[in-house]
N, C-alpha and C positions, 0 to 999 in steps of 0.2 A: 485444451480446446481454446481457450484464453488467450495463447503465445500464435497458437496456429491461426486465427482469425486476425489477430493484430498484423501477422507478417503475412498474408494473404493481401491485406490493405495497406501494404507497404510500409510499414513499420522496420525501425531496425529493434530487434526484440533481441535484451541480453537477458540473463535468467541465471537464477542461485539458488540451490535447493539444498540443503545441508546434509541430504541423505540421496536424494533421488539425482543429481549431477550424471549419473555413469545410464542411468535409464532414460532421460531426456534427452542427452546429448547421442543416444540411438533414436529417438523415437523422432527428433526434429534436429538434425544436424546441421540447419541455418539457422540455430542459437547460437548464439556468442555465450557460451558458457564466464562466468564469475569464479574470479577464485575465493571470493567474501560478499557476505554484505556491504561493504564498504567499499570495495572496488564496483562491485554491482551500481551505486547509487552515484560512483562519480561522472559527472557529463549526463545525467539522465535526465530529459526531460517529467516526466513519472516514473513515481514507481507505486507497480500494483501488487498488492500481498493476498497471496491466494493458500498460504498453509499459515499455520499458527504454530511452529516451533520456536522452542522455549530463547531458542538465539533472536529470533526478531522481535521477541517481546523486551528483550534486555538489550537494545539497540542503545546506543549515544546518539540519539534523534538530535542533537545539535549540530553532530558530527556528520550528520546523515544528508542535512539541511545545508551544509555547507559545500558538502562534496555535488550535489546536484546543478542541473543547470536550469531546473525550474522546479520549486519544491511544492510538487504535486502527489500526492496519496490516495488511492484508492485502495482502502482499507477492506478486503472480501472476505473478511474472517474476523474483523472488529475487536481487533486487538489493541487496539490504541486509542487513546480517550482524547473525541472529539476536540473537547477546552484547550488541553494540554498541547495537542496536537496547533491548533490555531497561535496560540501563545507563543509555541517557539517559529510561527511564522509559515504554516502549511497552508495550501489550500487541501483541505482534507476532506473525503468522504468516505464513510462507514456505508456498505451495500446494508441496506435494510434500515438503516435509520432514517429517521423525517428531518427535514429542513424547511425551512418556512421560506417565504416570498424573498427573505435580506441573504440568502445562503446558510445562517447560520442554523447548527441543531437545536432543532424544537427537544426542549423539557421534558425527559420521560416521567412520567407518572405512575406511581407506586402503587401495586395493588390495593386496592380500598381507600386510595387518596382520590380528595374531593377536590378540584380548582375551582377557584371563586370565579366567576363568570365577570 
C-alpha cells in the first residue's frame, strides 16, 4: 500500500524484498524491482523499510549512506537505533517513536523509571 500511494503521487518507487520480489513485481509492475539492498539504496533519495528481515538488520549502514543520494530513513518496523542511525549521518525516523521540538528522539523511559522533573 506504501509503494502504491508513493507512485500514485508521482514517486519513482524501486523496491527489494529478499523473499517476496516474484509477488510484487506481479502485484505492482511499475516497480523497478532491486537486485540487493545495496543497489536499492544507490541514487535514492529515501528509503523506507517496511519488513524486518534479518538481511536489513545486518546492513553496512555506511555503505548504505554512501550509495544514496539523500540519506533519508524511514524506519516502519524500528529496526535500527535512532543514536546510531544519526551518528553515521541519517536523517532517521522510527514510525511510532517520539521526537521532540529539535528533531531529535525523546528518551524512552523504562518501566518503573521515575524522571526528575
Amino acid at each position: 500500500e506504501i509503494a502504491r500511494r508513493l507512485v500514485e503521487n508521482g514517486a519513482q518507487v524501486r523496491a527489494y524484498d529478499p523473499v517476496g520480489m516474484m509477488r510484487a513485481a506481479t502485484i505492482m509492475p511499475e516497480l523497478i524491482m532491486a537486485e540487493d539492498a545495496y543497489a536499492l539504496a544507490k541514487g535514492c533519495d529515501a528509503l523506507v523499510v517496511c519488513t524486518e528481515w534479518n538481511e536489513f538488520m545486518h546492513l553496512d549502514m555506511e555503505r548504505v549512506h554512501k550509495a544514496m543520494r539523500q540519506p533519508v530513513i524511514v524506519d516502519g518496523r524500528n529496526i535500527y537505533d535512532p543514536v546510531e542511525m544519526a551518528r553515521l549521518g541519517f536523517h532517521y525516523r522510527g514510525i511510532g517513536r517520539g521526537y521532540g521540538p529539535d528533531g531529535q528522539p525523546i528518551e524512552e523511559v523504562q518501566p518503573g523509571e521515575v524522571r526528575e522533573q
